[in-house]
C-alpha positions as CSV (number, residue, x, y, z in Angstrom):
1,X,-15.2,4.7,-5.9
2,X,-12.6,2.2,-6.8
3,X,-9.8,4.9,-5.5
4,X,-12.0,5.5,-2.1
5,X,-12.6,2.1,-1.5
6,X,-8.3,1.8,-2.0
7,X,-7.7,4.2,0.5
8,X,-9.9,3.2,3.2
9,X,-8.5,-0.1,3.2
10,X,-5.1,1.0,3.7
11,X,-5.9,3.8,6.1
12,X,-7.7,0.9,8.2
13,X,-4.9,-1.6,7.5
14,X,-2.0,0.6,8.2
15,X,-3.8,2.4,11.5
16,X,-4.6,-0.9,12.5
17,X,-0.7,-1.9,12.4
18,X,0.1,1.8,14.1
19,X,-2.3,0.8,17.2
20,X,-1.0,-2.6,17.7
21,X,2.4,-0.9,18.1
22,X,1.3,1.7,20.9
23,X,-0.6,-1.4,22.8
24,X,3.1,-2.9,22.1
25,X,4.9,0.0,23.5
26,X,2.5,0.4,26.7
27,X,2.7,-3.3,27.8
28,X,6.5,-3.5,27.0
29,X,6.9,-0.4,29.0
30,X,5.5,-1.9,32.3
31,X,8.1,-4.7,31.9
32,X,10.8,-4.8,34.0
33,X,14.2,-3.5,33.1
34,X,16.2,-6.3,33.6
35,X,13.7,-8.6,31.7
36,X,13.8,-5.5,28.6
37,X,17.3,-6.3,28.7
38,X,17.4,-10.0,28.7
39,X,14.7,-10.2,25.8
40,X,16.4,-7.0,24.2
41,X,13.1,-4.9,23.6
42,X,14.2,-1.6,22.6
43,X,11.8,1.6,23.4
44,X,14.3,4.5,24.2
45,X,15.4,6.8,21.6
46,X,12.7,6.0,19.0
47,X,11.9,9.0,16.4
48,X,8.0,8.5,15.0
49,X,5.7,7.9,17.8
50,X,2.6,6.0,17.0
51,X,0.5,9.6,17.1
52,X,3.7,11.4,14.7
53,X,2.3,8.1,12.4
54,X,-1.1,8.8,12.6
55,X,-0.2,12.5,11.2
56,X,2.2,11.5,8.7
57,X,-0.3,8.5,7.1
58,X,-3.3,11.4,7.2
59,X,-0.8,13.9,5.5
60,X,-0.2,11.3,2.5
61,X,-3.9,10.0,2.4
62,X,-4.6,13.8,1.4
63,X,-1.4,14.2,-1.1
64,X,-2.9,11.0,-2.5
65,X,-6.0,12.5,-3.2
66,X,-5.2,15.8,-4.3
67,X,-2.8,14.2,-6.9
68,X,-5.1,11.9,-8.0
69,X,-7.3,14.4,-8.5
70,X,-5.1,16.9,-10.3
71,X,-3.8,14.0,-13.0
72,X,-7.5,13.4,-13.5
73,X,-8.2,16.8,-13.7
74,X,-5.3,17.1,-16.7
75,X,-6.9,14.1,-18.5
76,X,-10.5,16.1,-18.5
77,X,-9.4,19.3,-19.7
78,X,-7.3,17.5,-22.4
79,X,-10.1,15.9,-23.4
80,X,-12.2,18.6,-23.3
81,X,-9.5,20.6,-25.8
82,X,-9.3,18.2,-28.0
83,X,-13.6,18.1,-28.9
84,X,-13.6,22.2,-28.8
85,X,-10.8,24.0,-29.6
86,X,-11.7,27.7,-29.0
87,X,-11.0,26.4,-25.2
88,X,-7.3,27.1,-25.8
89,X,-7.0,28.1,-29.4
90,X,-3.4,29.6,-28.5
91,X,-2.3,26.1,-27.5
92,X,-4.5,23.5,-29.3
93,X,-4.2,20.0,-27.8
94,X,-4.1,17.0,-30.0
95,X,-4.6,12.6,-28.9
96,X,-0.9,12.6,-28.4
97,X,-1.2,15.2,-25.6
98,X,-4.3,13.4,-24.0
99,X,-1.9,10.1,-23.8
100,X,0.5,11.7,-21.9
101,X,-2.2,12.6,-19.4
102,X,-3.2,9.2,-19.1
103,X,0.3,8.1,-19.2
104,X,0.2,10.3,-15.9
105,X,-2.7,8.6,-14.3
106,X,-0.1,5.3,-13.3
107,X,2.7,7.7,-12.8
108,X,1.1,9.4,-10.0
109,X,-0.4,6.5,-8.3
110,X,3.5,5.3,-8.4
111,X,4.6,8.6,-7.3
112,X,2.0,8.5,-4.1
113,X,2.9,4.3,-3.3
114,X,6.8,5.6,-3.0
115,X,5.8,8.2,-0.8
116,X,4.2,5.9,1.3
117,X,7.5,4.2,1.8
118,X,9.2,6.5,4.8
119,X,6.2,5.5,6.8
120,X,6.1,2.2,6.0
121,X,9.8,1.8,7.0
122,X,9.2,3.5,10.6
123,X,6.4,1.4,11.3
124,X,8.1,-1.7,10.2
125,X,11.5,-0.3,12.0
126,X,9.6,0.7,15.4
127,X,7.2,-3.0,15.4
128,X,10.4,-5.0,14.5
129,X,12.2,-3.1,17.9
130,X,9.9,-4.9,19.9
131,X,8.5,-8.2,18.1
132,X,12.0,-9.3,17.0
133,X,13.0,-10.5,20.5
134,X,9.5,-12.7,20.5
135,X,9.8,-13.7,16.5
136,X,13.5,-15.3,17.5
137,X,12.1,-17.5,19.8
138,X,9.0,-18.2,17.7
139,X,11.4,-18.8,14.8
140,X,13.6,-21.5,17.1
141,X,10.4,-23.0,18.2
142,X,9.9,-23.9,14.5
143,X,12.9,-24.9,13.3
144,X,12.9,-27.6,16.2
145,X,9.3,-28.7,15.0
146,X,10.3,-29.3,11.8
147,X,9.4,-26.2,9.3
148,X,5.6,-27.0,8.2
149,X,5.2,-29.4,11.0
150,X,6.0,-26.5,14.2
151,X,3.6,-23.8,12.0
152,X,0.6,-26.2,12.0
153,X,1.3,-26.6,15.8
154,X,2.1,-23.4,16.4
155,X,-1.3,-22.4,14.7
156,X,-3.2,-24.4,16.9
157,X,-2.0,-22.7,19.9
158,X,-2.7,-18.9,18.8
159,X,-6.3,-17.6,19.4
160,X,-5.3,-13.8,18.7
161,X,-4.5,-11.2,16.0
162,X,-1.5,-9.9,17.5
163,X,-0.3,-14.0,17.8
164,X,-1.3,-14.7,14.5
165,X,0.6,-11.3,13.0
166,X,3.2,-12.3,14.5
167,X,3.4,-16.1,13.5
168,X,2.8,-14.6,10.0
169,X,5.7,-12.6,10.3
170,X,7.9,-15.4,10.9
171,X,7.1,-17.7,8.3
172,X,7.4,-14.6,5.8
173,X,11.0,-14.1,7.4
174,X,11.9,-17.5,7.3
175,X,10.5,-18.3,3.1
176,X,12.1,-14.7,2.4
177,X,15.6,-16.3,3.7
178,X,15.4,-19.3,1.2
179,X,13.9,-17.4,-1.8
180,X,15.2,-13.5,-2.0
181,X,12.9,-12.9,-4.7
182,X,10.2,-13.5,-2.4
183,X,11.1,-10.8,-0.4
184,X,9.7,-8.1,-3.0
185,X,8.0,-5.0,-1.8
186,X,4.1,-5.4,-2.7
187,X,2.4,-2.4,-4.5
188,X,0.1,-1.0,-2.5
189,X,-2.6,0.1,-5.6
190,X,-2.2,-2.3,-7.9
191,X,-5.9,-2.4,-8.8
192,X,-6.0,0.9,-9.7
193,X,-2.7,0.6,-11.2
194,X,-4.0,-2.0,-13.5
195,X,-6.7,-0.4,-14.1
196,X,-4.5,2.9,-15.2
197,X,-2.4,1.0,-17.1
198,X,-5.0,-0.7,-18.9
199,X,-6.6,2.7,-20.1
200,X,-3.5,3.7,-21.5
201,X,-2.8,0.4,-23.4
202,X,-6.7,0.6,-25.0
203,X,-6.1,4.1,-25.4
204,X,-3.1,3.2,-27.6
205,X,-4.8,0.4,-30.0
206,X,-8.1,2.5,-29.8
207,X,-7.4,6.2,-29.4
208,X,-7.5,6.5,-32.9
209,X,-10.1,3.9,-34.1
210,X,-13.1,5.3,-31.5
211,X,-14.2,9.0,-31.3
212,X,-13.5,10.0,-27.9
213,X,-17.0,9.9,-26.3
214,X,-17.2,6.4,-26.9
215,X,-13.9,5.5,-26.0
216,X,-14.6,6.8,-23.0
217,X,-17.7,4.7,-22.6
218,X,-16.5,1.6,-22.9
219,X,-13.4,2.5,-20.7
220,X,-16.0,4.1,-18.2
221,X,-17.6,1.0,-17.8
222,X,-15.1,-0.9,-17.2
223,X,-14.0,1.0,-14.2
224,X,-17.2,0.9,-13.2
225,X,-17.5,-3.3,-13.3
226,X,-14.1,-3.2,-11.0
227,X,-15.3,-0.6,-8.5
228,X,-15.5,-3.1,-5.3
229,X,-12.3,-4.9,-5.7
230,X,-9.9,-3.9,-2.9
231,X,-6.2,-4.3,-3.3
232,X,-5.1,-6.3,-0.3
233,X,-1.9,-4.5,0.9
234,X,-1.8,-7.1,3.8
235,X,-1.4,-10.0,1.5
């Protein structure tokens, strides 16, 4: 549930982000040419359409899902092994083999967030084409109102998403300019990564202490209390 609940907000969050840019592209495109020139909206020559997005986020939605899967998968069977042997008496599988499976459970939601990064860089590349000419006069609009003073009035004139995305995007820009270390890429599960990475870490200190069934009730439960929690990717 918790992984479900992870992936719908992102497929909602990042479609969300892909239609904005095709209502983008379809009123910059009625704009005339010498006014695209003037405010130097770009549109020509652009690889990753907003439907070759759609495709590409519903192709790693399912690779997210079938590797989540298949690392659980590993961790069950281990498991399994490990409380009856004659399963694979050629290759008996001990606690040290079952960490590594849950070692695996982070790894692949780390292998599925960089694979998330191509599309993330189109959309960001393709939105910036045409909301950079827009966020440079936003941006000199607040430096003459006086940082914090220009986004309160600034905020008090936009009554839409799109505005407000786009006011957000400035300020981001313009605190990412004074602090580089604030312009860090944010993981996109990490919930689930805690999560993971708390399993192995009791796994670790308790692995040993518990028999398995009721390690894996107390870990269970856990999961279970945290199912609900959404990791906000927009934040």
């Amino acid at each position: 549930p918790k992984l479900k609940t992870s992936i719908n907000f992102l497929q909602r969050s990042i479609s969300a982000a892909i239609d904005g840019l095709e209502t983008l592209h379809k009123k910059s495109s009625n704009l005339p040419d010498d006014l695209k020139s003037q405010m130097g909206v770009k549109l020509n020559g652009e690889d990753g359409g907003p439907d070759d997005l759609r495709i590409l986020l519903n192709d790693l939605i399912g690779h997210l899902i079938r590797a989540d899967t298949r690392a659980w998968n590993r961790v069950i069977d281990t498991h399994a092994d490990i409380l009856d042997p004659s399963r694979a008496p050629k290759a008996p599988k001990s606690l040290s083999d079952l960490k590594t499976e849950i070692d695996g459970l982070t790894n692949s939601l780390k292998e599925s967030e960089r694979s998330f990064e191509p599309l993330l860089t189109e959309l960001g590349s393709s939105l910036g084409k045409l909301l950079s000419p827009m966020m440079m006069i936003i941006e000199g609009m607040m430096k003459v109102g006086g940082g914090e003073m220009g986004v309160d009035k600034l905020s008090g004139m936009v009554d839409n998403l799109m505005g407000k995305v786009l006011l957000k995007m400035v300020t981001n820009k313009m605190e990412e300019g004074k602090d580089e270390k604030k312009a860090a890429q944010h993981a996109l599960f990490k919930g689930l990564s805690g999560l993971t990475e708390k399993l192995t870490k009791d796994f670790y200190v308790l692995g040993r202490k518990l028999n398995l069934p009721d390690f894996w009730k107390g870990e269970l439960s856990r999961f279970e209390d945290a199912n609900g929690e959404t990791d906000d990717v927009l934040e």
